[in-house]
LOTORMAR-717545 format. One record per residue (C-alpha): residue in one letter; x, y, z. Coordinates in steps of 0.25 Angstrom, whole numbers. Example, Ala and Ser with C-alpha at 12.3 -4.5 7.8 and 13.67 -1.06 7.14 Angstrom:
@aa:A&u:49&v:-18&w:31
@aa:S&u:55&v:-4&w:29
***
This chain:
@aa:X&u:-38&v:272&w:25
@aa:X&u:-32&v:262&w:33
@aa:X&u:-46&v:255&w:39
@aa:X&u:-50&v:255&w:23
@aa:X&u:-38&v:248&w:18
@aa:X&u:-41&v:238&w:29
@aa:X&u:-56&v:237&w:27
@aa:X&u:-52&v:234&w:12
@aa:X&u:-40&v:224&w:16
@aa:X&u:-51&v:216&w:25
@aa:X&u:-61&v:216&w:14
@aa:X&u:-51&v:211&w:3
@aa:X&u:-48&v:200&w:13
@aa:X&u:-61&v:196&w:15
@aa:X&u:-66&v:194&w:2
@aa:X&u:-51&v:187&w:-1
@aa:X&u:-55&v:179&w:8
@aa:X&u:-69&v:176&w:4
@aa:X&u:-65&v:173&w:-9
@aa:X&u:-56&v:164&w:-5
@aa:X&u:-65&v:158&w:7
@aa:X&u:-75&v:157&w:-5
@aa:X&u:-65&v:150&w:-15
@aa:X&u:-62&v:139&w:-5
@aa:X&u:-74&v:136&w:-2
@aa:X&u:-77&v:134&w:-18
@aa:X&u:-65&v:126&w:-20
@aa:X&u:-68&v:117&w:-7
@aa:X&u:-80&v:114&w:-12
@aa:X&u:-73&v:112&w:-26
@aa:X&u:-65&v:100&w:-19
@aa:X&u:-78&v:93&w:-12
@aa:X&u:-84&v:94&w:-24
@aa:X&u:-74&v:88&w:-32
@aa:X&u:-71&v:77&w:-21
@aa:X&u:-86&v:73&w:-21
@aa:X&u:-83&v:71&w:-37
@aa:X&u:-84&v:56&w:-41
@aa:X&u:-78&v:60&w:-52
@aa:X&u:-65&v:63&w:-49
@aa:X&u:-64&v:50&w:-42
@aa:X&u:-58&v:44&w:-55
@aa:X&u:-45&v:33&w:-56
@aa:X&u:-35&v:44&w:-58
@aa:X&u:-41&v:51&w:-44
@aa:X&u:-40&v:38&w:-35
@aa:X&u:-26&v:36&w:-40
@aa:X&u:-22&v:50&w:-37
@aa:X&u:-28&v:48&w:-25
@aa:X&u:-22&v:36&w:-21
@aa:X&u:-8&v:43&w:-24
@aa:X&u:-11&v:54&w:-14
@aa:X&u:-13&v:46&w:-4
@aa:X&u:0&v:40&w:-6
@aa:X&u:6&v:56&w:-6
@aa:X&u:-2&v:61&w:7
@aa:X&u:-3&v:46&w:15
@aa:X&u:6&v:36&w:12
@aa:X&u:19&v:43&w:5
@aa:X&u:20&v:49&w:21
@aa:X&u:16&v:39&w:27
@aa:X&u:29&v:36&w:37
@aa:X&u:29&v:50&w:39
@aa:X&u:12&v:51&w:43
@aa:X&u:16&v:40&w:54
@aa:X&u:28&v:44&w:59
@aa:X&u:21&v:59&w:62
@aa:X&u:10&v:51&w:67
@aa:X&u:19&v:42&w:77
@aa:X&u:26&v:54&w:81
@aa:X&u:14&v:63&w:86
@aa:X&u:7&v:49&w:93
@aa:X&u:18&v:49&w:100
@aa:X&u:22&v:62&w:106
@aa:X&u:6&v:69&w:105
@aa:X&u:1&v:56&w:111
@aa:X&u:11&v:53&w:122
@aa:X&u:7&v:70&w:126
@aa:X&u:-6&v:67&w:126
@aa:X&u:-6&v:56&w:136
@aa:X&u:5&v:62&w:145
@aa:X&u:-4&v:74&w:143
@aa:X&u:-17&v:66&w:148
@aa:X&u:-9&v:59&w:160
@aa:X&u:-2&v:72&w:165
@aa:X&u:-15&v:80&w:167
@aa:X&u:-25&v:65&w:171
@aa:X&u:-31&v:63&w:158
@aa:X&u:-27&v:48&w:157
@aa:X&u:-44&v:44&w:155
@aa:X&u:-44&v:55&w:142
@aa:X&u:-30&v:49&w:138
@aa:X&u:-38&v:42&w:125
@aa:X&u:-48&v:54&w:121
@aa:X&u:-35&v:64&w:123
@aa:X&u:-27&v:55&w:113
@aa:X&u:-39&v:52&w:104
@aa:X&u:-43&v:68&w:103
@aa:X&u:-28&v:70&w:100
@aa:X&u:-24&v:60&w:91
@aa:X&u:-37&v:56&w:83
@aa:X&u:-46&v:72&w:81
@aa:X&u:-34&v:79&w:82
@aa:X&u:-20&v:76&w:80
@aa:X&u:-22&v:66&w:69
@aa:X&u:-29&v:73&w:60
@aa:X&u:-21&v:85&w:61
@aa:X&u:-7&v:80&w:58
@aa:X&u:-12&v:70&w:48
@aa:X&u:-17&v:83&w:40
@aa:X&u:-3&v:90&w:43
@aa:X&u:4&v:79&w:38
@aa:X&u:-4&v:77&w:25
@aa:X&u:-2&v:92&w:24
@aa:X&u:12&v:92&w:24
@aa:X&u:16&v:79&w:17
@aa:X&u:3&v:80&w:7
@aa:X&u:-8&v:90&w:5
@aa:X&u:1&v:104&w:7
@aa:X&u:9&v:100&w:-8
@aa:X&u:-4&v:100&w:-16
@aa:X&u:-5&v:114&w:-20
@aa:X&u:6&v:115&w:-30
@aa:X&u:0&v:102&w:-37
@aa:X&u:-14&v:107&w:-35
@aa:X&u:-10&v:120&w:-43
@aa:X&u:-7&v:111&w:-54
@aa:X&u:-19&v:100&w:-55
@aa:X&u:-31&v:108&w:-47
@aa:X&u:-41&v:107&w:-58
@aa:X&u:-40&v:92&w:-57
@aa:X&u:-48&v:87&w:-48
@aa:X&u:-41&v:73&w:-49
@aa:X&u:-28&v:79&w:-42
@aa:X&u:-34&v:87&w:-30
@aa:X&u:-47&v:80&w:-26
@aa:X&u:-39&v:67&w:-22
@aa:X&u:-31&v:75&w:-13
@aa:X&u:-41&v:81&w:-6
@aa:X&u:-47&v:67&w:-5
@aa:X&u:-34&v:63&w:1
@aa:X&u:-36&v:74&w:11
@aa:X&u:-51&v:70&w:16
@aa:X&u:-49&v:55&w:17
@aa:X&u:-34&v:50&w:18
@aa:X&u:-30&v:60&w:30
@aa:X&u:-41&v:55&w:39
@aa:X&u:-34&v:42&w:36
@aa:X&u:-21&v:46&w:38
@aa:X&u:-26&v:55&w:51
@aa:X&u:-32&v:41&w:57
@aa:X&u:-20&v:35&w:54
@aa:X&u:-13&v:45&w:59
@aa:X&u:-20&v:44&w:72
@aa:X&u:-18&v:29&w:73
@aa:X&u:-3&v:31&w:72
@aa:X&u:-2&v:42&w:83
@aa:X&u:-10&v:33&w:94
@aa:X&u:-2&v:20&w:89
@aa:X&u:11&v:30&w:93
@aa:X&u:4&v:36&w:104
@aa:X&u:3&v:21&w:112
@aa:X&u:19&v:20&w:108
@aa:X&u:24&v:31&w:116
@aa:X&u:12&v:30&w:127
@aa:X&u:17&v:17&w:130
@aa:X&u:32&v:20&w:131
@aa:X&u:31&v:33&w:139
@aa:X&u:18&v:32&w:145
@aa:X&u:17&v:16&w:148
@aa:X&u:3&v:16&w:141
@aa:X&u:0&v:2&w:137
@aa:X&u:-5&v:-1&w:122
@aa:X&u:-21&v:-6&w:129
@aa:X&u:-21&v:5&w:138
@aa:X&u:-19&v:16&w:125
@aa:X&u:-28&v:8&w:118
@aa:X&u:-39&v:8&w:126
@aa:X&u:-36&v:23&w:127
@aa:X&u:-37&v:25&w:113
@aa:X&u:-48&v:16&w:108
@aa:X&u:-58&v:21&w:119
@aa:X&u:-54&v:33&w:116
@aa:X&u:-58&v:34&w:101
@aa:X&u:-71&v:36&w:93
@aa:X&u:-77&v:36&w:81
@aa:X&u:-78&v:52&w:83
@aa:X&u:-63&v:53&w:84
@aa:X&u:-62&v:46&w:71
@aa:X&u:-72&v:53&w:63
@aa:X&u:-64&v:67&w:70
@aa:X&u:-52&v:62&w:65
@aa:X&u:-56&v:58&w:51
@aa:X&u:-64&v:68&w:50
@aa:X&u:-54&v:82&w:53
@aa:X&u:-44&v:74&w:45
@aa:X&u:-52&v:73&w:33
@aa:X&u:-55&v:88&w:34
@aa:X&u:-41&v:91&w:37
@aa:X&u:-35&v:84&w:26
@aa:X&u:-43&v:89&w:17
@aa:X&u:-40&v:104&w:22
@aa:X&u:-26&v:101&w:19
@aa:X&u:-28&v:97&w:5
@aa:X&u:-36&v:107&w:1
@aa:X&u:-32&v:120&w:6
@aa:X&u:-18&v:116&w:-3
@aa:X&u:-27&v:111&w:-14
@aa:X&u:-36&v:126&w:-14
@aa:X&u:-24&v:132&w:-14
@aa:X&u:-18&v:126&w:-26
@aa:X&u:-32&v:131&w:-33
@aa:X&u:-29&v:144&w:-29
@aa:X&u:-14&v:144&w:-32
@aa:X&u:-15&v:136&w:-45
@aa:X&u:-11&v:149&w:-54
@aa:X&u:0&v:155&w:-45
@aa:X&u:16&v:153&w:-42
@aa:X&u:16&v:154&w:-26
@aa:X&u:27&v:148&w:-17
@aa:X&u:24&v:135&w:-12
@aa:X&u:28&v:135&w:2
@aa:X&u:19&v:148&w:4
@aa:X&u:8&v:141&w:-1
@aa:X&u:11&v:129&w:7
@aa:X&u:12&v:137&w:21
@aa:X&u:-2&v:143&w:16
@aa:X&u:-8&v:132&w:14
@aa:X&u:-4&v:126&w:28
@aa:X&u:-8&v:138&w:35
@aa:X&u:-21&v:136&w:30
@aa:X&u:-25&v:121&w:31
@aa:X&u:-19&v:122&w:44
@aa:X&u:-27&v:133&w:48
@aa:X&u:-39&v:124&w:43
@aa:X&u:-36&v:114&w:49
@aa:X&u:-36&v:120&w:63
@aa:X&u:-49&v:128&w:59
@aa:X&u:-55&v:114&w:57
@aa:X&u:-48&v:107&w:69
@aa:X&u:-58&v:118&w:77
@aa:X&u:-69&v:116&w:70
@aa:X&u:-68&v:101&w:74
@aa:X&u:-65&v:105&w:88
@aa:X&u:-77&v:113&w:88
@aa:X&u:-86&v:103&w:84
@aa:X&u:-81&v:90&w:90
@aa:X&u:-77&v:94&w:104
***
């Protein structure tokens, strides 16, 4: 009695699963779709796009540089103590460029504009779903303005990084430079731009998805919130191996 219960637990989570595996998959398309849509590029979409760039990049900006400045300047100054202590002072510039530009970058650029941006969209989403004026120009925001922010990102933390490495480390700013420039390559870039993009997008939509499916119903924000973060952030790391797979 026990084994079939189970057998018939397992089998409903399977086919819940698939429906909802198979709904997603219909609804990502839906969006791509949409986006792809000349259509839905009219005055009143390039204003509200313009306005979301000032909610997700500009409102916070203080708040993206200062996060920025911070991590430059304790992960940076780690990572070059980290390379001196153990003789890695010829990889110094490729440990900094793999930290900073594919990974750290990308990563807390996305958190941030999960928390400050894309995490709040559900409850409005519920609201204006059918309109693909409101949600296509947030996704939008997702796929193209945090890889900006991400480079900008990335800019700020080196800047930061030569700070501090030259108070407590005595690095001179030409000696940094050279470590950095030679260092860097079109394929850092295009990594960088590249899993921002996918990222930002990530954390635009799983909220905007579940908006779709929570439309009709009353839940507790906060719940739905916490969900959702678990999710994209399970996403993220699930694509963070996937690039890790094929780049290195």
């Amino acid at each position: 009695m026990i084994f079939v219960k189970f057998i018939e637990y397992l089998g409903d989570r399977v086919i819940k699963y698939s429906l909802f595996t198979y709904d997603f998959i219909i609804f990502l398309f839906l969006c791509l779709w949409n986006i792809a849509l000349p259509s839905n590029y009219g005055k009143a979409s390039r204003i509200f796009f313009l306005k979301q760039i000032y909610l997700s990049a500009i409102k916070n900006l203080f708040s993206f540089i200062f996060l920025a400045i911070f991590l430059g300047s304790i992960l940076i100054v780690i990572a070059i103590s980290f390379a001196i202590n153990f003789n890695l002072i010829e990889e110094i510039g490729n440990l900094l460029v793999l930290l900073v530009i594919n990974e750290f970058s990308p990563f807390f650029t996305t958190l941030f504009f999960m928390f400050v941006y894309s995490l709040l969209l559900e409850e409005k989403i519920k609201k204006s779903f059918l309109n693909s004026k409101f949600y296509i120009p947030k996704l939008m925001i997702g796929l193209f303005i945090v890889p900006l922010m991400a480079l900008f990102f990335a800019t700020i933390m080196l800047l930061s990084g030569y700070i501090v490495s030259s108070l407590y480390l005595n690095i001179d700013f030409i000696t940094y430079e050279n470590l950095i420039i030679s260092s860097i390559s079109f394929k850092n870039i295009l990594i960088l731009l590249s899993k921002a993009s996918i990222f930002g997008f990530i954390s635009v939509l799983i909220p905007t998805y579940s908006g779709h499916l929570k439309k009709n119903n009353n839940i507790d924000v906060s719940k739905l919130v916490i969900k959702n973060l678990i999710i994209i952030l399970s996403m993220l790391i699930l694509i963070e191996l996937l690039f890790i797979l094929i780049i290195y």
